[in-house]
C-alpha positions in Angstrom: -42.1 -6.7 1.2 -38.5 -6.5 1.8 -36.2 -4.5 0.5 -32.9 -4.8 1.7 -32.1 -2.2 3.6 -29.3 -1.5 5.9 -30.8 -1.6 9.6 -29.1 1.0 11.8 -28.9 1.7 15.2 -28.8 5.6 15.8 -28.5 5.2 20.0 -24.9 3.8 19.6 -23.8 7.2 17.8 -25.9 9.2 19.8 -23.8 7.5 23.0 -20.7 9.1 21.5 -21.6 12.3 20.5 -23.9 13.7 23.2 -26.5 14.4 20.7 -29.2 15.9 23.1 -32.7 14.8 24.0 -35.7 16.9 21.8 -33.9 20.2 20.8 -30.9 20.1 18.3 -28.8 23.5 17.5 -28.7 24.0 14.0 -25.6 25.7 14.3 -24.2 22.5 14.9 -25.0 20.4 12.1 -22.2 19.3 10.7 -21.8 17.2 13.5 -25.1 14.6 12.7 -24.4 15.4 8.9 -20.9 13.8 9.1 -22.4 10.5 11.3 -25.2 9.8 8.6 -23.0 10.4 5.8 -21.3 7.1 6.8 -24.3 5.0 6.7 -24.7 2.8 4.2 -27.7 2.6 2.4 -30.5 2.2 2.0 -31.8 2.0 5.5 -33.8 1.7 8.2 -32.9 3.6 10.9 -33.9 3.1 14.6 -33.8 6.2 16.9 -34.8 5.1 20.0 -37.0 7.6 22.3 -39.3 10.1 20.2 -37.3 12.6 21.9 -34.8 12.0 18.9 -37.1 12.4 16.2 -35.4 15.6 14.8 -32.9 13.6 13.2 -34.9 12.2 10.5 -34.8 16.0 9.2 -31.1 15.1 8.8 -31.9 11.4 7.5 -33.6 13.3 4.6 -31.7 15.9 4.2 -28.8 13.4 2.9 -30.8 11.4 0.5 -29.6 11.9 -3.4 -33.4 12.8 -4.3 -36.3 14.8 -2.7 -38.8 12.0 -1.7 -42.7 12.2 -0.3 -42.3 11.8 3.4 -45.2 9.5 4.8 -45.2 10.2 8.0 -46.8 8.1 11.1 -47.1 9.8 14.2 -49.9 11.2 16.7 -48.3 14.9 16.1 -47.8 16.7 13.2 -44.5 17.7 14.5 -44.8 21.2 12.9 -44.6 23.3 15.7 -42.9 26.3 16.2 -39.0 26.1 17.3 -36.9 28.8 19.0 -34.8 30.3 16.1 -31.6 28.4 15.5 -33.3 25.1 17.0 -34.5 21.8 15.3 -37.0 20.1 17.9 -38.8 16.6 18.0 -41.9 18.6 17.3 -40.8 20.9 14.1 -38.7 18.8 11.7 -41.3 18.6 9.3 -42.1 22.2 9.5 -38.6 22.9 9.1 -38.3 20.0 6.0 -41.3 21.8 3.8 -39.7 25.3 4.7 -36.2 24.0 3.1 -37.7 22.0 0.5 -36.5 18.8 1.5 -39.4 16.8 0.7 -42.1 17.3 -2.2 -44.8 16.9 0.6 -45.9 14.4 3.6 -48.7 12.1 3.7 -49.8 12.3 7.7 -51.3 9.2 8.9 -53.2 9.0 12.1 -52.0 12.3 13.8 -54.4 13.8 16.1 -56.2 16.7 15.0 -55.5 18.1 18.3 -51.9 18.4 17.5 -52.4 20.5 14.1 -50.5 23.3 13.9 -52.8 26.6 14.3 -50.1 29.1 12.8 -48.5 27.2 9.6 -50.0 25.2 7.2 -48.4 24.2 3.4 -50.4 22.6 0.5 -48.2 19.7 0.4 -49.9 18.4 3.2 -52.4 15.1 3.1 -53.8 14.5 6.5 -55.7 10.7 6.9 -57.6 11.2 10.2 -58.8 7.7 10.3 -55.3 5.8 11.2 -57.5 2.2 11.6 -58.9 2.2 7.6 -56.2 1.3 4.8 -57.2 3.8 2.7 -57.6 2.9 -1.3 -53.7 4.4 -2.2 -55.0 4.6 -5.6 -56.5 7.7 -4.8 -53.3 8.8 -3.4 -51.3 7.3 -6.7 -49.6 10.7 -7.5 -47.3 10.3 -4.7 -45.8 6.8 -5.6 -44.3 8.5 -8.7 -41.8 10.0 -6.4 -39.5 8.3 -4.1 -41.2 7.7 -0.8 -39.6 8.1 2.7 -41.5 6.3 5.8 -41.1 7.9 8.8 -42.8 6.0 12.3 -43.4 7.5 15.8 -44.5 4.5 17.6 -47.1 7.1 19.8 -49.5 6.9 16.6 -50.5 3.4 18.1 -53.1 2.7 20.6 -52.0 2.2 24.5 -53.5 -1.0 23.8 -50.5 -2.2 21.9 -48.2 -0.3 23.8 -47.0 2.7 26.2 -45.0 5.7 25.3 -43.3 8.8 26.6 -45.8 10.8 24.6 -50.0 10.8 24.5 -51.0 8.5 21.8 -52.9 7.9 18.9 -55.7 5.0 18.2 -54.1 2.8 15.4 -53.5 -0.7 16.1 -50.7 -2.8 15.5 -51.5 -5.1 12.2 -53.2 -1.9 10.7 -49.6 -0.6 11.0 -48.2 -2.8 9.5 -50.3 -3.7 6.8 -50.0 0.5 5.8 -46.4 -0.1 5.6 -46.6 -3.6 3.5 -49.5 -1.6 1.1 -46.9 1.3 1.0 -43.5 -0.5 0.3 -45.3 -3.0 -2.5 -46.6 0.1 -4.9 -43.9 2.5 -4.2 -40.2 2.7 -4.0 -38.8 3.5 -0.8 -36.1 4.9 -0.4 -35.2 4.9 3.6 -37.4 4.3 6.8 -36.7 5.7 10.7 -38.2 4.0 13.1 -38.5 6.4 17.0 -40.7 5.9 19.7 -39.5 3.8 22.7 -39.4 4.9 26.5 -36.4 6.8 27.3 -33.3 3.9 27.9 -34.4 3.2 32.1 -33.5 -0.2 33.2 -35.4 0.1 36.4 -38.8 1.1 34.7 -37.6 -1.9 32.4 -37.6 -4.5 34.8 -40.9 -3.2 36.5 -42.6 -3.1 33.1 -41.2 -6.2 31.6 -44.8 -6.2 29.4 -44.2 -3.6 27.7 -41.0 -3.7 26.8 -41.5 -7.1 25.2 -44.1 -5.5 23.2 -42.0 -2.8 21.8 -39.2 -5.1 20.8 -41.8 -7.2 19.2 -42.9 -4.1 17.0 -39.6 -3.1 16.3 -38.9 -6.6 15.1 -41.8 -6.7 13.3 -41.6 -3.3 11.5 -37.5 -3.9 10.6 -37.8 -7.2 9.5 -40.6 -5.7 6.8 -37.7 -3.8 5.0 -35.0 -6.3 5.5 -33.2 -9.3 4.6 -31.3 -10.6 7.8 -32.4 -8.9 10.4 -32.6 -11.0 13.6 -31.5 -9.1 16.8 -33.3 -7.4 19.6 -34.0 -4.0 17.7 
């Protein structure tokens, strides 16, 4: 279902503000706070390596309301961070500790990657990332706004590679979560993270893969907008 959303590319302000790879000082906030607050919206936003996924903390963070996060992703990515440090692998920690969200729905994570020393009932974990689960059950959370974060390492090396060790889901269960998602709730913004680090040698040797991740990118963007039609 489309929605009209704004489709952004994060990498180009990440080129021209050094924004660096996995850890983010919080100190330092204002910087990412002021490039977001100029997006227009609503919007998809692609990050580019999974490194980067602290910045949906940030993505959230500016939203007018407090949405459900429904997360994707083959890590919980509540982990402990050094104090004073936002990492790729403890936004969502850090998002229920601030109250930024009213809870997250974790689809496909690994229950290898749960965290042993926090926990928070506002947490749904669905083990099973390859059943499409009967939302009704889930039907309290569409009466909030819903915010749909992806980490393309929740699918199956099958589909495609990634810097990070992945999950089992396949590509048109994916996508057919998101379409199930978008039709019986209102969402409110989507991030998209989860290529290879930018390498144009390791490009050209692994044409294959590349193609697919564009093709998913496409293929996940052009669910939420209008006239999307480049390259993501």
């Amino acid at each position: 279902m489309k929605h009209g959303f704004q489709y952004i590319d994060f990498r180009q302000a990440m080129k021209g503000n050094n924004l660096p790879r996995k850890y983010y000082p919080l100190n330092n906030k204002d910087n990412v706070e002021r490039i977001i607050k100029l997006f227009p919206r609503p919007w998809i936003v692609f990050l580019g390596s999974g490194d980067y996924h602290y910045l949906s903390y940030f993505l959230i963070k500016n939203l007018s309301n407090k949405p459900y996060l429904i997360l994707f992703d083959n890590h919980f990515d509540m982990n402990y961070a050094p104090d004073g440090m936002l990492s790729c692998g403890s936004w969502v920690r850090e998002a229920l500790i601030d109250d930024l969200i009213k809870g997250v729905l974790v689809i496909g994570a690994s229950s290898m990657s749960k965290p042993t020393n926090f926990w928070h009932p506002g947490i749904i974990h669905i083990t099973n990332p390859n059943d499409i689960i009967n939302l009704n059950k889930y039907k309290n959370l569409f009466k909030y706004d819903l915010y749909i974060s992806i980490d393309k390492d929740v699918l199956d090396p099958s589909v495609l590679r990634t810097d990070w060790d992945q999950g089992k889901m396949k590509e048109d269960t994916l996508l057919r979560w998101l379409s199930e998602i978008s039709s019986k709730g209102k969402v409110v913004g989507v991030d998209l993270c989860g290529d290879f680090k930018q390498d144009p040698i390791l490009e050209l040797i692994d044409i294959k893969n590349k193609k697919a991740h564009e093709r998913i990118n496409r293929e996940i963007i052009r669910l939420f907008t209008e006239n999307y039609s480049k390259t993501a």
